[in-house]
N, CA, C and O atoms as a CHARMM CRD file, in Angstrom:
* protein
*
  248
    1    1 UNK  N    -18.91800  -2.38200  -5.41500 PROA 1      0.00000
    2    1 UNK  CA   -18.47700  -1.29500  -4.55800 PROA 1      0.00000
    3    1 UNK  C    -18.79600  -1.63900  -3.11000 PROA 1      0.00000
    4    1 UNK  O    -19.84300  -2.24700  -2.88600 PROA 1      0.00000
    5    2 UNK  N    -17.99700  -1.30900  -2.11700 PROA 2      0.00000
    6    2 UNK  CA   -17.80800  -1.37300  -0.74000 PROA 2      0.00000
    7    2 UNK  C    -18.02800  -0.75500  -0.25600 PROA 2      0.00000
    8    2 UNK  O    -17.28700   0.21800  -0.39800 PROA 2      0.00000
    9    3 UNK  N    -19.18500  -0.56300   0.79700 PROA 3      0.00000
   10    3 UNK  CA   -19.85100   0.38900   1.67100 PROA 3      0.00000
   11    3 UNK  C    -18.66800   0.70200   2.97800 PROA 3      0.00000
   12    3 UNK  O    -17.97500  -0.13700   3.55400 PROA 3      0.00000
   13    4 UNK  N    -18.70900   1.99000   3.17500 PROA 4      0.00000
   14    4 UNK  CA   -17.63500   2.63900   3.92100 PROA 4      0.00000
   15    4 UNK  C    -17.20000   1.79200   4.81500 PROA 4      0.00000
   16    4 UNK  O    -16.09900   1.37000   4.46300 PROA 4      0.00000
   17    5 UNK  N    -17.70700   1.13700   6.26800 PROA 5      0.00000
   18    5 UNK  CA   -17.27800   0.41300   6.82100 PROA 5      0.00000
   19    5 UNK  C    -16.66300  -0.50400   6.55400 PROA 5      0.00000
   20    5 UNK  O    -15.50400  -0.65800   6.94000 PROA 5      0.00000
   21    6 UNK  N    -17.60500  -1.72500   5.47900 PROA 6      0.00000
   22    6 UNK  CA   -17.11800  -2.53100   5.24100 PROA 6      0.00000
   23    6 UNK  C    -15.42900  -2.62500   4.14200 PROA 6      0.00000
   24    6 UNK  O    -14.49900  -3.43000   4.10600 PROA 6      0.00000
   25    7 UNK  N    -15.65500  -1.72600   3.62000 PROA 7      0.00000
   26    7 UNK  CA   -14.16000  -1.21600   3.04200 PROA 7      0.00000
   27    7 UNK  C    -12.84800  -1.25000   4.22500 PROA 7      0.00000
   28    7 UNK  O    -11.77800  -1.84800   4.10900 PROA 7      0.00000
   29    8 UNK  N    -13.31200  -0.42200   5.35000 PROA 8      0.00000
   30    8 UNK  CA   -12.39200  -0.57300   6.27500 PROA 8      0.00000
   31    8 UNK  C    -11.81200  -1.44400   6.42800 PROA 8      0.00000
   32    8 UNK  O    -10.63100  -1.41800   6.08100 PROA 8      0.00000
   33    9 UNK  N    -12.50000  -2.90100   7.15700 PROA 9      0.00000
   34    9 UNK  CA   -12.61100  -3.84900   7.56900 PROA 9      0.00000
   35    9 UNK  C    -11.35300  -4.65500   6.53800 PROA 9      0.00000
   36    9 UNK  O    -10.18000  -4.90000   6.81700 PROA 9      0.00000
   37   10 UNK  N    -12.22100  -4.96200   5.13300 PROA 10     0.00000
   38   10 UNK  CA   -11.63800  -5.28700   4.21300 PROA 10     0.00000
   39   10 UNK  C    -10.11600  -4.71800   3.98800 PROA 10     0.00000
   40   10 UNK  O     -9.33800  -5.67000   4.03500 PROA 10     0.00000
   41   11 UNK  N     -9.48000  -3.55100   3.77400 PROA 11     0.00000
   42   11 UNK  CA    -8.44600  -2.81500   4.37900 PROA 11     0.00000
   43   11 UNK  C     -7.29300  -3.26400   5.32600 PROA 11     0.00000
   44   11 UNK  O     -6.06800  -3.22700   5.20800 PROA 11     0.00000
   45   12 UNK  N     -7.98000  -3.62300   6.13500 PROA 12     0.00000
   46   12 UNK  CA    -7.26400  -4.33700   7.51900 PROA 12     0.00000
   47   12 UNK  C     -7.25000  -5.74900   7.13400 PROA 12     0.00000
   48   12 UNK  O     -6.08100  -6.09700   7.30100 PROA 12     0.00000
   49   13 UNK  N     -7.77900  -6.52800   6.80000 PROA 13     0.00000
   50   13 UNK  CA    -7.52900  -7.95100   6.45800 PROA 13     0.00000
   51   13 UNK  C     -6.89700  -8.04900   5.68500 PROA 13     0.00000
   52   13 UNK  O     -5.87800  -8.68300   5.95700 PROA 13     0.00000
   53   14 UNK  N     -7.02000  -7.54500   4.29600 PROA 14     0.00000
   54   14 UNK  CA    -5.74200  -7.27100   3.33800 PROA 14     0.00000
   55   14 UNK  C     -4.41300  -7.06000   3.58400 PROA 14     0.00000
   56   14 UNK  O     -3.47800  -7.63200   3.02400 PROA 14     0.00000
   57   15 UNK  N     -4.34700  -6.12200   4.53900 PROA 15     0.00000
   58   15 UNK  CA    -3.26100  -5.50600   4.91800 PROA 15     0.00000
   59   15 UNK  C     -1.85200  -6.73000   6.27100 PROA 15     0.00000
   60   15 UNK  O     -0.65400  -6.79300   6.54700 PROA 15     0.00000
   61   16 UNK  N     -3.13700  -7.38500   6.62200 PROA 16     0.00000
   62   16 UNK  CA    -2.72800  -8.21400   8.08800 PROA 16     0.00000
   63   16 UNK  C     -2.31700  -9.42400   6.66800 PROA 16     0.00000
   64   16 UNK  O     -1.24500  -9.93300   6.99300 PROA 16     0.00000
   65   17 UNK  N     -2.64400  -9.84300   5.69500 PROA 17     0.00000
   66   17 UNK  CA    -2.41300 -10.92800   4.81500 PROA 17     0.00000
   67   17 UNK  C     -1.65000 -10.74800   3.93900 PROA 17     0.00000
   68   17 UNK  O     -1.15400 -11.71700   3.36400 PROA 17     0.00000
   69   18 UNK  N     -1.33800  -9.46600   3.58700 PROA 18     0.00000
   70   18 UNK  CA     0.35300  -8.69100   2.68100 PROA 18     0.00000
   71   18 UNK  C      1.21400  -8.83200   3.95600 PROA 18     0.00000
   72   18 UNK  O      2.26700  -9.29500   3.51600 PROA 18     0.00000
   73   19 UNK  N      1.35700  -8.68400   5.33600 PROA 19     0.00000
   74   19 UNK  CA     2.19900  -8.82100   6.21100 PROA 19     0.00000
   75   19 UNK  C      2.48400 -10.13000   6.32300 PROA 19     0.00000
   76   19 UNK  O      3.65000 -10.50200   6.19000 PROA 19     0.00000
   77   20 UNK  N      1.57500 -10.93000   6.55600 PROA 20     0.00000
   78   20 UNK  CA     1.86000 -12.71900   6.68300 PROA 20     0.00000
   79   20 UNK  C      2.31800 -13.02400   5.57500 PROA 20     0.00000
   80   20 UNK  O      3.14400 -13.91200   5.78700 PROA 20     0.00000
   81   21 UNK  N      2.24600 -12.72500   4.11400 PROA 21     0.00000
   82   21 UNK  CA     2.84400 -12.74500   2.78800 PROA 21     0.00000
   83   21 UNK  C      4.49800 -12.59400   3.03500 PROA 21     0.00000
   84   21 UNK  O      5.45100 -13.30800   2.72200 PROA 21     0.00000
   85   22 UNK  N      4.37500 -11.32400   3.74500 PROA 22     0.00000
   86   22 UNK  CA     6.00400 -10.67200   3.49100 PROA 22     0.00000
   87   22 UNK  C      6.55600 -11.76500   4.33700 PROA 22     0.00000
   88   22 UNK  O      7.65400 -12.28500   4.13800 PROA 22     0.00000
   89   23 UNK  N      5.63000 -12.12300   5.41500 PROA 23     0.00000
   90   23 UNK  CA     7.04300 -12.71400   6.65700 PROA 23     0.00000
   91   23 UNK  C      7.07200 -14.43400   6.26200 PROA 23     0.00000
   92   23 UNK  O      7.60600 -15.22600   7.03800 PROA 23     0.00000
   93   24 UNK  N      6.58400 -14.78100   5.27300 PROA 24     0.00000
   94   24 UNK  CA     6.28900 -16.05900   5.19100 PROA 24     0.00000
   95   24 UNK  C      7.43800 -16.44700   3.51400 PROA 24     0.00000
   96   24 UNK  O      8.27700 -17.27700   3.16700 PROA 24     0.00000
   97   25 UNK  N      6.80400 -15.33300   2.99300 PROA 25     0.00000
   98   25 UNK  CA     7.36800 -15.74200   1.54200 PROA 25     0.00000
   99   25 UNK  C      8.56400 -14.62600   1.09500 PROA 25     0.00000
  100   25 UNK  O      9.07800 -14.77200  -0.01400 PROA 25     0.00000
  101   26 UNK  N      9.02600 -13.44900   2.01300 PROA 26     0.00000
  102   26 UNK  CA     9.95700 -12.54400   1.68000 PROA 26     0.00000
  103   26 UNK  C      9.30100 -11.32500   1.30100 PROA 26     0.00000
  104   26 UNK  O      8.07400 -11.29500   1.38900 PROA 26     0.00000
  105   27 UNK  N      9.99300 -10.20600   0.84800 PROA 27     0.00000
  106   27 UNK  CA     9.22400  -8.45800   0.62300 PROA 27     0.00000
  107   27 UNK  C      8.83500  -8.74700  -0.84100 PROA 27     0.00000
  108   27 UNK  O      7.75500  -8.50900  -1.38300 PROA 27     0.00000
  109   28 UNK  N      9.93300  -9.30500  -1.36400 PROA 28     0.00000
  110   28 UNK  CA     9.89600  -9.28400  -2.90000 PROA 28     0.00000
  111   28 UNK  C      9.17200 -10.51400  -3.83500 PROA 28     0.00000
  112   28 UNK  O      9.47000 -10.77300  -5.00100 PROA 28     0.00000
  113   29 UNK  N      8.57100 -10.91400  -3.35400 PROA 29     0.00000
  114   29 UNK  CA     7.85400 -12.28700  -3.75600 PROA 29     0.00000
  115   29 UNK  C      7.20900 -11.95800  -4.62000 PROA 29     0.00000
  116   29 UNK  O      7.47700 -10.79500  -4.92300 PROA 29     0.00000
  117   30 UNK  N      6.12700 -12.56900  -5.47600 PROA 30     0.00000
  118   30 UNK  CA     4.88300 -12.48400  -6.16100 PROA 30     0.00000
  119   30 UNK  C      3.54600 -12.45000  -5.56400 PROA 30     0.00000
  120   30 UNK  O      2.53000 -11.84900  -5.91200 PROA 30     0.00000
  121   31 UNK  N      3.90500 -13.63500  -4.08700 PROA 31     0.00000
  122   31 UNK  CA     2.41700 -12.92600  -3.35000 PROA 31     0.00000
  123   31 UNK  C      2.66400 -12.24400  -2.76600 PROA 31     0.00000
  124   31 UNK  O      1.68800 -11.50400  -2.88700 PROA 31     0.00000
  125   32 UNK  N      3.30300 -11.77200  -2.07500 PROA 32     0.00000
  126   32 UNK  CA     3.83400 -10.37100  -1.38400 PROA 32     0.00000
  127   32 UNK  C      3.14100  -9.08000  -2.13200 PROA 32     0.00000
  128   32 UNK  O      2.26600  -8.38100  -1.62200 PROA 32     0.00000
  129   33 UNK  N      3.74600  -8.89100  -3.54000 PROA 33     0.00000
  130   33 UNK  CA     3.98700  -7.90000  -4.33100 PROA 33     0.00000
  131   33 UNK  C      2.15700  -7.90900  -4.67900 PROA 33     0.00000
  132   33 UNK  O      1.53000  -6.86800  -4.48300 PROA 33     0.00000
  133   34 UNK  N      1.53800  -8.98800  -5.12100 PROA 34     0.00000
  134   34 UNK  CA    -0.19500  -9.02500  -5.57900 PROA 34     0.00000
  135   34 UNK  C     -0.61000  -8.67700  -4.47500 PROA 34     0.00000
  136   34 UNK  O     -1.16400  -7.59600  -4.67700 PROA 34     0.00000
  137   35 UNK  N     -0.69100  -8.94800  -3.34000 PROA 35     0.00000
  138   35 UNK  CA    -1.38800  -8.32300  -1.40000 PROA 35     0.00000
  139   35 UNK  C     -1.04800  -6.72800  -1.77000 PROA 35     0.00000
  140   35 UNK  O     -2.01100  -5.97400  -1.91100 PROA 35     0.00000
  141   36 UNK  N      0.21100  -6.23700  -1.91800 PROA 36     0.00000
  142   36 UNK  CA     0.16100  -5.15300  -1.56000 PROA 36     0.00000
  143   36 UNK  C     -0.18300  -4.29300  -3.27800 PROA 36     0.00000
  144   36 UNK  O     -0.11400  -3.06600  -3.33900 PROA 36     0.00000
  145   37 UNK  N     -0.45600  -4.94300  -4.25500 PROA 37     0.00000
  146   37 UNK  CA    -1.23700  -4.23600  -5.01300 PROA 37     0.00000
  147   37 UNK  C     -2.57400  -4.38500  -4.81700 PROA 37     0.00000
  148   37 UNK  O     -3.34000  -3.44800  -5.04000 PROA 37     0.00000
  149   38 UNK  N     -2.98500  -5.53000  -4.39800 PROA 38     0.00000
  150   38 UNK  CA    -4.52400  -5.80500  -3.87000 PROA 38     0.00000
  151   38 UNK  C     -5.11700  -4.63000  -2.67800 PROA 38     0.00000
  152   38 UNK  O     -6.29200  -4.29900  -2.52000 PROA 38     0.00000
  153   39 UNK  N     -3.96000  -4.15500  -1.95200 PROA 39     0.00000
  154   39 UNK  CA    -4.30500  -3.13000  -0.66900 PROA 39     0.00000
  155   39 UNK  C     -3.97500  -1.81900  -1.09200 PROA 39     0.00000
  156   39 UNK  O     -4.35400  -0.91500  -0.34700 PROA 39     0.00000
  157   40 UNK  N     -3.07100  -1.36700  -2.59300 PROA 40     0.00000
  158   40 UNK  CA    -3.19600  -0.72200  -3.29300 PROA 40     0.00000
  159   40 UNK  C     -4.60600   0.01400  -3.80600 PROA 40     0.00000
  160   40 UNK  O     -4.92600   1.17600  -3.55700 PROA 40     0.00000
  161   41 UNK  N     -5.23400  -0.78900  -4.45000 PROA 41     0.00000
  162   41 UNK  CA    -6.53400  -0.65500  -5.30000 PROA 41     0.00000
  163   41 UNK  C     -7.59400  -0.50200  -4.01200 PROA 41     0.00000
  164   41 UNK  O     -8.42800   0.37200  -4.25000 PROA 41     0.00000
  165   42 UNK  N     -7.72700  -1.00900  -2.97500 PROA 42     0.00000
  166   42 UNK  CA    -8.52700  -0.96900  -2.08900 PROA 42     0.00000
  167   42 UNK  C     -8.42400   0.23700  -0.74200 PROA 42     0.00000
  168   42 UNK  O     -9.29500   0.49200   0.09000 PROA 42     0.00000
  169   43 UNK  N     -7.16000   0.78800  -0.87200 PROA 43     0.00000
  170   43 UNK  CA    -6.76400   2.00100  -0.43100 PROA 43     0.00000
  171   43 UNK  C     -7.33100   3.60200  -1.41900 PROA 43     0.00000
  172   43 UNK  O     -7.94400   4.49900  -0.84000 PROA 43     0.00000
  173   44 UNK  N     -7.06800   3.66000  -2.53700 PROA 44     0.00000
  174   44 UNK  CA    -7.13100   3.42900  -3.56400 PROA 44     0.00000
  175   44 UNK  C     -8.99600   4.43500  -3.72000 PROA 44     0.00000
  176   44 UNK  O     -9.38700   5.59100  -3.88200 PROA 44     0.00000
  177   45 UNK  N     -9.47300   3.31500  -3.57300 PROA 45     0.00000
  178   45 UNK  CA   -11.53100   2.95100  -3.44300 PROA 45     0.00000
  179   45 UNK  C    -11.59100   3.65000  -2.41300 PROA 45     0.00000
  180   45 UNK  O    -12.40700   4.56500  -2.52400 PROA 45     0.00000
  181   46 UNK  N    -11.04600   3.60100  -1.41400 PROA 46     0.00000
  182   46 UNK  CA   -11.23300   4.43600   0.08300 PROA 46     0.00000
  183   46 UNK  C    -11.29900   5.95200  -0.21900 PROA 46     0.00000
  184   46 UNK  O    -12.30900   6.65100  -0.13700 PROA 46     0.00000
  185   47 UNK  N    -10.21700   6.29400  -0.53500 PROA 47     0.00000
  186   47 UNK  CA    -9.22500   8.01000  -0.52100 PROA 47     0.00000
  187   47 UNK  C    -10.73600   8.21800  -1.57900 PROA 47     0.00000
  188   47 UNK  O    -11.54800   8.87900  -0.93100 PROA 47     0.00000
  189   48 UNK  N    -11.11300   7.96600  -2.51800 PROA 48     0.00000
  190   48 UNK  CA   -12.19900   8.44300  -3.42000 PROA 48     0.00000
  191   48 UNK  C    -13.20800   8.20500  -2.93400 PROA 48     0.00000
  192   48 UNK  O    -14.05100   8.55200  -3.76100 PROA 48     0.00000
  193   49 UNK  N    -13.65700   7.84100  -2.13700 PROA 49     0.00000
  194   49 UNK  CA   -15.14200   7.63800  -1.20900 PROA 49     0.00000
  195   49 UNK  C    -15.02400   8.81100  -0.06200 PROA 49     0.00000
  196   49 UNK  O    -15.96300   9.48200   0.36600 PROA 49     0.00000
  197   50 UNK  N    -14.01200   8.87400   0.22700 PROA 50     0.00000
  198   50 UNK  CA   -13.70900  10.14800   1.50600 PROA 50     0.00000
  199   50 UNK  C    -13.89900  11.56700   0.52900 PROA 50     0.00000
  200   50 UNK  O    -14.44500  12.63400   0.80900 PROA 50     0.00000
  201   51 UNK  N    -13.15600  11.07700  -0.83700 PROA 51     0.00000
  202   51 UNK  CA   -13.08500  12.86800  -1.32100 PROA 51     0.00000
  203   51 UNK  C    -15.14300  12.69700  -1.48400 PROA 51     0.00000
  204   51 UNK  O    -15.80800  13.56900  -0.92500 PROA 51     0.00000
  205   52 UNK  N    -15.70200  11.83700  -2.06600 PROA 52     0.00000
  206   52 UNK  CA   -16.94400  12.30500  -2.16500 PROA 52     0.00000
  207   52 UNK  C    -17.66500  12.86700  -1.55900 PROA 52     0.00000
  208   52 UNK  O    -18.47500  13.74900  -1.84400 PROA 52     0.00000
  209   53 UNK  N    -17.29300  12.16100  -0.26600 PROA 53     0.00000
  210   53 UNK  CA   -18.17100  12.27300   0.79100 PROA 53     0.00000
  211   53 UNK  C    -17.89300  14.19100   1.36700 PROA 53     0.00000
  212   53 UNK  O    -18.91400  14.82400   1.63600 PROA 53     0.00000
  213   54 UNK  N    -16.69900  14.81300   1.47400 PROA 54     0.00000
  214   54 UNK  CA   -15.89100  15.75800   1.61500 PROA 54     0.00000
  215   54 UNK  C    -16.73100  16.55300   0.58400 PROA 54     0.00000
  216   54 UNK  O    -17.43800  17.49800   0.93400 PROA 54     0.00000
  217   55 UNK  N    -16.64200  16.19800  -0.51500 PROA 55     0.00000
  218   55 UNK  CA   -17.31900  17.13800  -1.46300 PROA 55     0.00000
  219   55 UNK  C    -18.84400  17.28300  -1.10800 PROA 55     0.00000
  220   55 UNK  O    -19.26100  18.43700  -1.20300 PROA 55     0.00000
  221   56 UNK  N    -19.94600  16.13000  -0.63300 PROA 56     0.00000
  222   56 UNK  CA   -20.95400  16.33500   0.23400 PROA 56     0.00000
  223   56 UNK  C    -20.97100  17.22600   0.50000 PROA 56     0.00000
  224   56 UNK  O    -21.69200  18.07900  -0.01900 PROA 56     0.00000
  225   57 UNK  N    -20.21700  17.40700   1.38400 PROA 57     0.00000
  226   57 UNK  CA   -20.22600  18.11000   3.05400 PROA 57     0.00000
  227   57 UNK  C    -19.97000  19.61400   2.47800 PROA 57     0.00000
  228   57 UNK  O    -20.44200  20.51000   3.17800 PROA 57     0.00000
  229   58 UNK  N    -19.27600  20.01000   1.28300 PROA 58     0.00000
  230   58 UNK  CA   -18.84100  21.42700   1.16200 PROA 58     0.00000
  231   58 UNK  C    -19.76500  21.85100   0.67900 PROA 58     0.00000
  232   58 UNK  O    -20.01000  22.95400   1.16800 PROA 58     0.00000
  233   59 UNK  N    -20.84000  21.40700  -0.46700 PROA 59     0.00000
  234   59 UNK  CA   -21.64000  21.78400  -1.21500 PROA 59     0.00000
  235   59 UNK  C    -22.57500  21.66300   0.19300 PROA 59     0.00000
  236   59 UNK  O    -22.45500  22.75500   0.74900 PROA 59     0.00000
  237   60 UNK  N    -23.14400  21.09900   0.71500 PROA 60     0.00000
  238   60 UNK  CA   -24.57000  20.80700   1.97300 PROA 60     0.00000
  239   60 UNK  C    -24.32300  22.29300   2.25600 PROA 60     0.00000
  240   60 UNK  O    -25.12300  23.18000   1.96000 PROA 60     0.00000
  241   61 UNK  N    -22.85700  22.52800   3.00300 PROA 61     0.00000
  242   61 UNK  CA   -22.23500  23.77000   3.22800 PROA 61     0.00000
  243   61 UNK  C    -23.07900  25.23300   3.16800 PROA 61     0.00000
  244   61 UNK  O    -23.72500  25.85200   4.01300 PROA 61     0.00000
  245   62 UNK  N    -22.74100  25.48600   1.69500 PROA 62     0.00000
  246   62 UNK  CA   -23.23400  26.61100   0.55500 PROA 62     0.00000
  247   62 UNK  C    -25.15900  26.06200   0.59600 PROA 62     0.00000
  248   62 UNK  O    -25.98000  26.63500  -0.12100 PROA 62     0.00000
């Protein structure tokens, strides 16, 4: 598991390396298509670290 920042980070490099994928090898490729399931799953890890953290914050709340 990926500590919040470093998730980011990770996020953005993924994302900058599914783009060099697309413009190098086409949209529809195989590495194309694995980058952007790879930034899938790691998008993914994010959105569920935010709801936790969200859920934190409501319960601290009360």
């Amino acid at each position: 598991m990926y500590s919040h920042q470093s998730l980011k980070l990770y996020i953005e490099t993924k994302r900058r390396d599914m783009i060099e994928a697309a413009i190098h090898y086409g949209m529809s490729s195989e590495v194309t298509i694995k980058q952007s399931q790879e930034l899938d799953e790691l998008l993914n890890q994010y959105r569920r670290i935010l709801i936790r953290v969200k859920e934190k914050e409501v319960v601290n709340f009360f």
